[in-house]
C-alpha positions as CSV (number, residue, x, y, z in Angstrom):
1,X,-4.0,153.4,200.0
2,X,-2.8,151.9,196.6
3,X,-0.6,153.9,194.3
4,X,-0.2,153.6,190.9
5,X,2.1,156.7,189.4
6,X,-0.1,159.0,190.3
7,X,-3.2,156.8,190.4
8,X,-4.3,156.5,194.2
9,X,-6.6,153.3,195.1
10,X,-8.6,152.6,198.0
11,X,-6.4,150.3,200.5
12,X,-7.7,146.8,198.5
13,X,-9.0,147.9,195.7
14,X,-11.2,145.8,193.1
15,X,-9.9,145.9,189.5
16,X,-12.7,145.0,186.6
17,X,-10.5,142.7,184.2
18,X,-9.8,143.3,180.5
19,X,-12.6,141.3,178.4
20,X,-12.8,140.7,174.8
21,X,-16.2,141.9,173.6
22,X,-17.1,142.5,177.0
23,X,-14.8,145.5,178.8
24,X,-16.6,148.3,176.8
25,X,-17.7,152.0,178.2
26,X,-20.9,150.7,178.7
27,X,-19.8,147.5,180.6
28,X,-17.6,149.4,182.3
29,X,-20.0,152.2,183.2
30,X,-22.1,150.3,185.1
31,X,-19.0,148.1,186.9
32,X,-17.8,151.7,188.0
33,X,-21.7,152.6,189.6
34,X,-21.4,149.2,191.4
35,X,-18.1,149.5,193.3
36,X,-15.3,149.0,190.5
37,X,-11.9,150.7,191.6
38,X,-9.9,150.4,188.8
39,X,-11.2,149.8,184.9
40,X,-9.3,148.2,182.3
41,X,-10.4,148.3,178.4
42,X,-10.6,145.3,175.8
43,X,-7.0,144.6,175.0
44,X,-6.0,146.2,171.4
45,X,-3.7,145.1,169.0
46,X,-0.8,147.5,168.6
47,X,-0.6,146.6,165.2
48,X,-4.4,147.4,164.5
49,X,-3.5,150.8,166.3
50,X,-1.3,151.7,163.6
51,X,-3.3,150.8,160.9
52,X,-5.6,152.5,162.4
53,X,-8.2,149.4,162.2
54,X,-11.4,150.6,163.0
55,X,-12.4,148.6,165.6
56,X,-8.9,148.9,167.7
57,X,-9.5,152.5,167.4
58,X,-12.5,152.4,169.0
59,X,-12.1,150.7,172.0
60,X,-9.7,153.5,173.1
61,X,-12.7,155.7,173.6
62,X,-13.1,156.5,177.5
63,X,-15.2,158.4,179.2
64,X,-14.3,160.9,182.6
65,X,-17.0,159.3,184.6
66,X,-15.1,155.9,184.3
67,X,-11.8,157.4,185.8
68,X,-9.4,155.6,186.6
69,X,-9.1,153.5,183.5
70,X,-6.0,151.7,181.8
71,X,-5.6,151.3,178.6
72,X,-4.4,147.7,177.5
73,X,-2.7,146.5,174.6
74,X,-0.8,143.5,173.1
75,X,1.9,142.9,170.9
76,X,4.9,140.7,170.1
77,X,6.5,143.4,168.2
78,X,8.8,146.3,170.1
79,X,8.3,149.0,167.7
80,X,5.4,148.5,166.9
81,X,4.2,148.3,170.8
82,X,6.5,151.6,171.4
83,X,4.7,153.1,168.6
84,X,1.0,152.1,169.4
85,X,1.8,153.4,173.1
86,X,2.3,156.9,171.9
87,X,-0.9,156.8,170.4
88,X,-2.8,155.4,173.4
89,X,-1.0,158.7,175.2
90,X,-2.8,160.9,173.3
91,X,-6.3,160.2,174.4
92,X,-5.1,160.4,178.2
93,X,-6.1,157.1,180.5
94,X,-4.6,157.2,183.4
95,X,-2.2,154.3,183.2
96,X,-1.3,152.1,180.4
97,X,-1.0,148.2,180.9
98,X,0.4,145.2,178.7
99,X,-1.2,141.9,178.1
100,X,1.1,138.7,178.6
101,X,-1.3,136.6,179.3
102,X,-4.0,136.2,177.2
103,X,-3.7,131.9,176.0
104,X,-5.8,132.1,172.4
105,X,-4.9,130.4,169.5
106,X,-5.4,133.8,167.4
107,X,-2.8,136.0,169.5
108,X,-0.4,133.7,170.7
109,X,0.4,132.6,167.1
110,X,1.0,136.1,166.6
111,X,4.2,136.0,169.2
112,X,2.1,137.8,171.5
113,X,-0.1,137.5,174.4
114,X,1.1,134.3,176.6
115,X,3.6,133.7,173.8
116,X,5.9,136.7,175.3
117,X,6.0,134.0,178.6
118,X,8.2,131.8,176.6
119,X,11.1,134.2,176.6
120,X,11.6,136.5,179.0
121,X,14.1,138.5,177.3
122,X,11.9,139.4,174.8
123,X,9.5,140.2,177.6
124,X,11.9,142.4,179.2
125,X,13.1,144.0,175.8
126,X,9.1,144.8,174.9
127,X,8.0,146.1,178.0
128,X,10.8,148.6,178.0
129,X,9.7,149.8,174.9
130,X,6.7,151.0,176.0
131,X,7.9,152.4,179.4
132,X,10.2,154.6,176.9
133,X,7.9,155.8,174.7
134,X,5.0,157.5,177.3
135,X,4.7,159.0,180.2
136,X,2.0,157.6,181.8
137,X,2.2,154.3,184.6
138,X,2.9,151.0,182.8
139,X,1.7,148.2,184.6
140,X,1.6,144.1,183.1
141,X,-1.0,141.2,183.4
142,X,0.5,138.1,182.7
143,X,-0.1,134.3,183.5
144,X,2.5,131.9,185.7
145,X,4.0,130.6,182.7
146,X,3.5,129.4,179.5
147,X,2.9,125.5,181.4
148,X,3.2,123.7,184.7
149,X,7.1,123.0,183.9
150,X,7.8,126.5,183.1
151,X,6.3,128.6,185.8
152,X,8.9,131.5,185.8
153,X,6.5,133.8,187.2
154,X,9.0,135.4,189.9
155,X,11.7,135.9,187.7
156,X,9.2,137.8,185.1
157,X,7.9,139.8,188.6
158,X,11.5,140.7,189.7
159,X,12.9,141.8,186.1
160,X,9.6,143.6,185.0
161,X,9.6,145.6,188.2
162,X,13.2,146.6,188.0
163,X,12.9,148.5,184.4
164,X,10.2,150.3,185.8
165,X,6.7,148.7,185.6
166,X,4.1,150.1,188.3
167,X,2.2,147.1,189.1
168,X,1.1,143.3,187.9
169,X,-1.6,141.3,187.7
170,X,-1.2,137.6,187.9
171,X,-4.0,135.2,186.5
172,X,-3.0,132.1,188.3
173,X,-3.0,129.8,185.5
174,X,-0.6,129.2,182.7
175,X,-1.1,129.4,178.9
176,X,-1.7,125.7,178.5
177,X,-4.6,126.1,181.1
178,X,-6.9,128.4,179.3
179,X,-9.1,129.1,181.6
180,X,-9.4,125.4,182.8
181,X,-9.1,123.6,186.2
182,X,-8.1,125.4,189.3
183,X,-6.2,128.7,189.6
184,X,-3.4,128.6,191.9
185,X,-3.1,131.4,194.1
186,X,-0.2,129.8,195.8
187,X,2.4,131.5,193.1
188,X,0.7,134.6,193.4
189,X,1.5,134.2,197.1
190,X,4.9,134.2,196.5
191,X,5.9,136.4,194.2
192,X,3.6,139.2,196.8
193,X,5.8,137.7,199.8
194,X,9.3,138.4,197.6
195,X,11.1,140.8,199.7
196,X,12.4,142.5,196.7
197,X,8.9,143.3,195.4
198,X,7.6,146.6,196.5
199,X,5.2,147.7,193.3
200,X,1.0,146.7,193.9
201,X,0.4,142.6,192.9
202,X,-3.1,141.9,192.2
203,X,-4.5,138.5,192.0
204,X,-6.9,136.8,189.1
205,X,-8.7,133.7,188.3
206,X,-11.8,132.1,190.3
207,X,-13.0,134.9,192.9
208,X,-16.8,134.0,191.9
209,X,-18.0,134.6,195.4
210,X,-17.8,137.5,198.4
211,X,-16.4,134.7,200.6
212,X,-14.1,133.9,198.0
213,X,-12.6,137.4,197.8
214,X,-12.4,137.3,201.2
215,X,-10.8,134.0,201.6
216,X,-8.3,134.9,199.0
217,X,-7.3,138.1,200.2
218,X,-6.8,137.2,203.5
219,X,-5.1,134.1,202.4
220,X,-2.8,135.0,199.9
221,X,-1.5,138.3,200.8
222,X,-2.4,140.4,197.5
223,X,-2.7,144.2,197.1
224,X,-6.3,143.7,195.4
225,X,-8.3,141.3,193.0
226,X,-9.1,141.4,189.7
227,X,-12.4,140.2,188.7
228,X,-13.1,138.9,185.1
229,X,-16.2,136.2,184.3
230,X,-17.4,136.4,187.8
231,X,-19.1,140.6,186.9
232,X,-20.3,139.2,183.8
233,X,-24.0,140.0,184.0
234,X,-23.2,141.1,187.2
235,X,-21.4,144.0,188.3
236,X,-23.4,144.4,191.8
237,X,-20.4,141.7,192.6
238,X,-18.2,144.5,193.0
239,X,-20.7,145.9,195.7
240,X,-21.5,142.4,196.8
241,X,-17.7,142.0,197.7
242,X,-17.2,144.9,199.6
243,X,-20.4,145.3,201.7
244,X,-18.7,141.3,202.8
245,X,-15.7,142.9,203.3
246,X,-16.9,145.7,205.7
247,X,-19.7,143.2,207.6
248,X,-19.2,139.7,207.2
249,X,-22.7,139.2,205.7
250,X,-24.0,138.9,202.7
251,X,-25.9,141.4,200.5
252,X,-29.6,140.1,199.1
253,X,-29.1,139.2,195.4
254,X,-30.0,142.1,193.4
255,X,-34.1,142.2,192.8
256,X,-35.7,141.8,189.3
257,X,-36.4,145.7,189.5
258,X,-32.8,146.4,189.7
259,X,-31.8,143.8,186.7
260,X,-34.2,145.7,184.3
261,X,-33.0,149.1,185.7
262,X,-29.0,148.9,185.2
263,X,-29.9,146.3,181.8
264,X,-32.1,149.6,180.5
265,X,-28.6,151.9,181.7
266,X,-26.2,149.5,180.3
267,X,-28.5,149.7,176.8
268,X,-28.9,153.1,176.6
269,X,-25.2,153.7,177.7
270,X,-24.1,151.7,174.5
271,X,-26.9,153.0,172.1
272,X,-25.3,156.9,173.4
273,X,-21.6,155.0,172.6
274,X,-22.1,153.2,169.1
275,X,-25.7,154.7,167.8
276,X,-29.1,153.5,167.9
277,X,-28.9,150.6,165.4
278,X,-25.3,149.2,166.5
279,X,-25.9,150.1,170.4
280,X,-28.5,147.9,170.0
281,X,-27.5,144.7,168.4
282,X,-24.3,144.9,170.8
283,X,-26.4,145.1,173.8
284,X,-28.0,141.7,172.4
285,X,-24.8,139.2,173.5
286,X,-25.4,140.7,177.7
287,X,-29.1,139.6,178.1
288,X,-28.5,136.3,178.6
289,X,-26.0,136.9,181.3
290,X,-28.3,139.7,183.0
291,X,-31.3,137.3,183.1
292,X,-29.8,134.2,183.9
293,X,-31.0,131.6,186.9
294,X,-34.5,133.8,186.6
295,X,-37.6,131.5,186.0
296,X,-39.6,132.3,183.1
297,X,-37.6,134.9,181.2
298,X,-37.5,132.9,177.8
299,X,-40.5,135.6,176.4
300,X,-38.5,138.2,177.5
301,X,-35.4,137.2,176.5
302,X,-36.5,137.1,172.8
303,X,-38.0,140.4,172.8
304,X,-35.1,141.8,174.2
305,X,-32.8,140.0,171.5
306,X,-35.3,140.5,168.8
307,X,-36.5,144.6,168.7
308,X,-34.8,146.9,166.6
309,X,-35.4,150.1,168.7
310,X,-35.2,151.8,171.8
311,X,-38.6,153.0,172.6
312,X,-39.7,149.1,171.6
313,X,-37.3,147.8,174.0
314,X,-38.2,149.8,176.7
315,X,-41.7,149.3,176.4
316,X,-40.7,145.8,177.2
317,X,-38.2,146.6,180.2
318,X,-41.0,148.7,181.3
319,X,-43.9,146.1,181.2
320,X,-41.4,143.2,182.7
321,X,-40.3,145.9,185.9
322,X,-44.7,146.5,186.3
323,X,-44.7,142.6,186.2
324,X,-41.9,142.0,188.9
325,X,-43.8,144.6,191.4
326,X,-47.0,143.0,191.0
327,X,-45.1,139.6,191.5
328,X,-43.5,140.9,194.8
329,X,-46.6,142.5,195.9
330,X,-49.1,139.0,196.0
331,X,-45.3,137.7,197.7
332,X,-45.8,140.1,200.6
């Protein structure tokens, strides 16, 4: 068993990673019905907390069904990261996290984000602002370094973990990677094999595959993964992981049935989140990701992206689900 604070985890648990415009209660709803340990929100600005911007507001909404679920925010800024952690407090996650790795342009030229991987100090100095001002677990994701000739990812593992963090996530790129070429597990590795590290490390970047997960974890060492792009328009890869895990074989790929019946609970969780009208248009951008690889969907696609209300939409989910049975049926 993993513990975090009082947070306990299954022995390897799998952690749904913090996605812009992806990682809402609805995504995350459905993550947590197909196998996800741990939830993490969008990442919010702490200076959009306290000017209590709309939209950074919002995305501290969770839900009890979706328990445990860390909060995450970003900042270069220690007052204002101490200040916006107070506030996350008072809606009650279970664990509050830090982002220090995100690599784009629009946060990193805010001194946040990756930035922070330029200076540890500052690191340091930010991160004990916010284990001072809550109560709840702080834990950190972060990147290797800011680029390949500044990886100082076990010094920023050692000194985060000795003023108090409760866990870290490592994406195995740095900053100047973006999310190009090859993670490298090997630094994860290491800082997991430090004798001085005791707190959970979880590993990030390129688990696209059961056998991956498998691979890695075996491999490298880690106290769980955390999976990003690979759940996507797929969160039966959560199951899909750990049915490998337990047997060695592979789980059927889910059936067009049970696309259209989590796409019709992931739309009607986010209409129940955001309203009719805006549940709907932000269902729109997930489609495309649910559907994709199956032959034929263009007509349905459109619809889907098209149709301004709920009982229209599910007229369509329902006359696509009649289709796929009568489909399977002249199969067998």
């Amino acid at each position: 068993m993993i513990k975090i604070g009082n947070i306990s985890l299954p022995s390897f648990p799998l952690l749904l990673a913090p996605m812009e415009d992806v990682s809402d209660p609805p995504f995350r709803a459905v993550c947590k019905k197909n196998g996800a340990d741990l939830m993490f929100t969008e990442f919010i600005s702490s200076e959009g907390l306290i000017r209590d911007a709309i939209k950074s507001r919002q995305k501290l909404d969770i839900f009890e069904e979706e328990r445990p679920v860390g909060i995450q925010i970003f900042g270069g800024d220690e007052e204002a990261l101490a200040l916006s952690a107070r506030i996350v407090e008072t809606v009650q996650p279970d664990l509050l996290d830090i982002n220090f790795g995100c690599p784009v342009k629009k946060v990193v030229c805010k001194g946040a984000g990756a930035a922070v991987l330029k200076d540890v100090d500052l690191m340091v100095r930010l991160t004990k602002a916010v284990i001072a001002s809550t109560h709840l677990p702080v834990t950190v994701k972060t990147r290797l370094g800011w680029d390949h000739s500044s990886i100082n990812i076990l010094e920023v593992a050692e000194r985060l973990q000795d003023i108090g963090i409760q866990a870290l996530s490592i994406h195995g790129r740095t900053r100047s990677q973006l999310y190009k070429g090859e993670a490298d597990w090997t630094w994860i590795a290491k800082v997991r094999e430090n004798p001085r590290i005791h707190i959970p490390i979880f590993g990030n970047g390129d688990i696209d595959s059961p056998e991956k997960a498998l691979e890695y974890k075996n491999r490298y060492g880690v106290d769980g993964i955390m999976i990003g792009r690979a759940a996507i328009g797929n969160p039966w890869f959560f199951r899909e992981v750990k049915h490998f895990f337990a047997t060695g074989e592979k789980l059927s790929p889910p059936t067009m049935e049970e696309k259209l019946t989590v796409i019709r609970q992931h739309l009607r969780a986010s209409i129940a989140w955001k309203g009719e009208k805006l549940g709907i248009f932000e269902m729109r951008r997930h489609y495309a990701n649910y559907l994709k690889g199956i032959p034929h969907i263009k007509s349905l696609r459109t619809q889907l992206v098209t149709l301004g209300t709920l009982s229209e939409i599910e007229a369509v989910l329902d006359e696509a689900a009649k289709t796929a049975t009568h489909e399977y049926s002249t199969l067998v």
